[in-house]
C-alpha positions in Angstrom: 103.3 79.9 90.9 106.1 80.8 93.3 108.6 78.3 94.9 108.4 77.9 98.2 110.3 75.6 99.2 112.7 73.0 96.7 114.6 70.4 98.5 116.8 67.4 97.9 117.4 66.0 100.9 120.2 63.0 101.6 119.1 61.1 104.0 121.9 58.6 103.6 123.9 57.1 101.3 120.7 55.8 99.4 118.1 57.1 100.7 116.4 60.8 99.8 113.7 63.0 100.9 112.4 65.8 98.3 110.5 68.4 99.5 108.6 70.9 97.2 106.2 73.6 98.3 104.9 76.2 95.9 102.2 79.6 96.4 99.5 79.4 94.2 96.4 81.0 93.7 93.4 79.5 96.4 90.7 77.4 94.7 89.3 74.3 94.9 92.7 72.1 94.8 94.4 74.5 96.8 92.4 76.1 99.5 95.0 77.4 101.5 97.4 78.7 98.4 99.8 76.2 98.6 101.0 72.9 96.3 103.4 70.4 98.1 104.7 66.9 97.5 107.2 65.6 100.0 108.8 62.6 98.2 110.9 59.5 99.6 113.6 57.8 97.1 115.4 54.9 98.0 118.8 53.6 95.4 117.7 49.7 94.6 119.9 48.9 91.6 121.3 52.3 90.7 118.0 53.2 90.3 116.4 55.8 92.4 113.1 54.9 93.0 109.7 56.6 94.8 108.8 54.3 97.9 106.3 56.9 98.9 104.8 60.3 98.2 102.7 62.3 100.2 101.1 65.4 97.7 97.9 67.8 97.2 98.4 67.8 93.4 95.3 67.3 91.2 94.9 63.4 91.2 91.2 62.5 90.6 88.7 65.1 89.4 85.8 64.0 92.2 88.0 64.2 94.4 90.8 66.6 95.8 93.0 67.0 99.2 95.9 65.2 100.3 96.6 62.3 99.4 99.3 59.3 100.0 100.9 57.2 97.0 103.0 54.1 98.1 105.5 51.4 96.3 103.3 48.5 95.8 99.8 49.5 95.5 98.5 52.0 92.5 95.7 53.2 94.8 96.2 56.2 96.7 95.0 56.7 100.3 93.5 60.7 100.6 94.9 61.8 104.3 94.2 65.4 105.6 97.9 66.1 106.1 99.4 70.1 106.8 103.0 70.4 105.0 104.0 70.8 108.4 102.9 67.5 109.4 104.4 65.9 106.3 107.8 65.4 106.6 107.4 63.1 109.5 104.6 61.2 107.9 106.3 60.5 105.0 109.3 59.5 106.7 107.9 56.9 109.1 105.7 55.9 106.1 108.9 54.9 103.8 111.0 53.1 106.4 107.9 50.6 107.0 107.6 50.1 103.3 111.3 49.7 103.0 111.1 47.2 105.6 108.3 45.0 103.5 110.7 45.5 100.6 113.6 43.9 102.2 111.0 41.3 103.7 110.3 40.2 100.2 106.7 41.5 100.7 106.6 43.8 98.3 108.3 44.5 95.0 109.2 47.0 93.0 109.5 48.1 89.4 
């Protein structure tokens, strides 16, 4: 496996987008060679924690492809999402789960 990409990106003062993107060999998780998870933390209580995750890492064995994991919910929504597209998805994603966080909506931890 060969890094790609490996970013920790400060969004603001408490919020963070990590992006990682690896080579790998193509098979049948990874069609196109590559392994990516772009990752949005937010600081709630000195705490960093995930409010959402867009990745293609193995997650369910009859199943594989992109997939979205959000704060709130255990069950993950399978998206066909590019790493190119990624970044902005997961960004527009988080805010509107922030947003039901502050709400009250939602909790976390």
């Amino acid at each position: 496996m060969k890094v790609i990409q490996d970013l920790d990106n400060p969004l603001a003062e408490d919020r963070r987008l990590v992006i990682r993107m690896y080579q790998v060999e193509k098979g049948i998780y990874f069609p196109t060679g590559v392994k990516f998870a772009f990752q949005y933390l937010l600081l709630k209580d000195n705490k960093w924690i995930e409010v959402a995750r867009v990745d293609n890492y193995e997650h369910d064995p009859r199943k594989t492809g992109s997939h979205v994991h959000k704060l709130g919910t255990s069950e993950v929504e399978f998206k066909e999402i590019t790493p190119e597209e990624a970044e902005e998805y997961i960004i527009n994603l988080a805010e509107g789960v922030i947003k039901k966080l502050e709400l009250g909506e939602i909790g976390y931890g």
